[in-house]
C-alpha positions as CSV (number, residue, x, y, z in Angstrom):
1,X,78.6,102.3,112.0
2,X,81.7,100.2,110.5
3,X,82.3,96.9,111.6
4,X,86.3,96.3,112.5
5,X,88.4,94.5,109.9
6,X,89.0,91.2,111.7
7,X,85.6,90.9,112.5
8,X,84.2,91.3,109.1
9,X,87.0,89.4,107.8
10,X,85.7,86.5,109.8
11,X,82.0,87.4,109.3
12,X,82.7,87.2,105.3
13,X,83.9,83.8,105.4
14,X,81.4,82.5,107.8
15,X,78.7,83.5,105.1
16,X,80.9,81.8,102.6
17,X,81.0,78.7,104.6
18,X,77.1,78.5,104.9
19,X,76.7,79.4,101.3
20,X,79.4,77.0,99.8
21,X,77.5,74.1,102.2
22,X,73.7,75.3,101.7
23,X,73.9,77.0,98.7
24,X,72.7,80.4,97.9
25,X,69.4,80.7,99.9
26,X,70.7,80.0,103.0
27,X,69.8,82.4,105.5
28,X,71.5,83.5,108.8
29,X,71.5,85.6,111.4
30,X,74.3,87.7,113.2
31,X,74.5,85.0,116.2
32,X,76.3,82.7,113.0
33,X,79.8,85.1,113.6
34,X,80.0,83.4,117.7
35,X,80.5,80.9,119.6
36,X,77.4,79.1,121.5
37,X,78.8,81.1,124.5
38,X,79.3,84.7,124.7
39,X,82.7,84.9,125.2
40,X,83.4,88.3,123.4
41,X,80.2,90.8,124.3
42,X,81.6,94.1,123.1
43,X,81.7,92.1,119.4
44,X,78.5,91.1,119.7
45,X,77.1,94.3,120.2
46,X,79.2,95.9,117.6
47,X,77.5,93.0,115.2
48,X,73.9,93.1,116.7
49,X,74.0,97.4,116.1
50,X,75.3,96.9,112.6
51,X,72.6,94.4,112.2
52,X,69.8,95.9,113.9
53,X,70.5,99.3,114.6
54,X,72.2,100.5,111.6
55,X,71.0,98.3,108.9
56,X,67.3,97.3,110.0
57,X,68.2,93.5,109.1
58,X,65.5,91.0,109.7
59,X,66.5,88.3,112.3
60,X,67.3,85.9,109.7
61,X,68.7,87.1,105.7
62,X,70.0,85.4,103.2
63,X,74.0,85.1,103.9
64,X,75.0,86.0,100.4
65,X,72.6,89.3,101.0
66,X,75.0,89.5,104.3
67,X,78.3,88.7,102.3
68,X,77.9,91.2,99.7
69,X,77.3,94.3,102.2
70,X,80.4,93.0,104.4
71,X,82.5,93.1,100.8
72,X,81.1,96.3,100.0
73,X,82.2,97.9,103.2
74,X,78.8,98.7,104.1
């Protein structure tokens, strides 16, 4: 499953944010790409499969972990 473009685009530099804030060990989990309401539920799905179904994430990973398989494309 491939996350669209815009998404990840967006999903990359919410992970940069965190990081460039927190530093390197901060941790994350896909609920960090939205808004406290859930104004776009087809998105979140599409992120919670990547994150769950496809990838077998733990709740919470390290954001530059998360970063560096959006860059890949994974």
């Amino acid at each position: 499953m491939s996350l669209k473009p815009a998404f990840r685009a967006k999903a990359i530099a919410v992970c940069s944010d965190k990081i460039a804030k927190k530093g390197d060990g901060v941790g994350l989990s896909f609920y960090a790409f939205f808004a406290n309401r859930n104004d776009d539920p087809e998105q979140l799905m599409e992120a919670a499969r990547w994150w769950i179904e496809t990838h077998r994430l733990d709740h919470f990973e390290k954001a530059v972990k998360i970063r560096d398989m959006l860059k890949a494309g994974v």
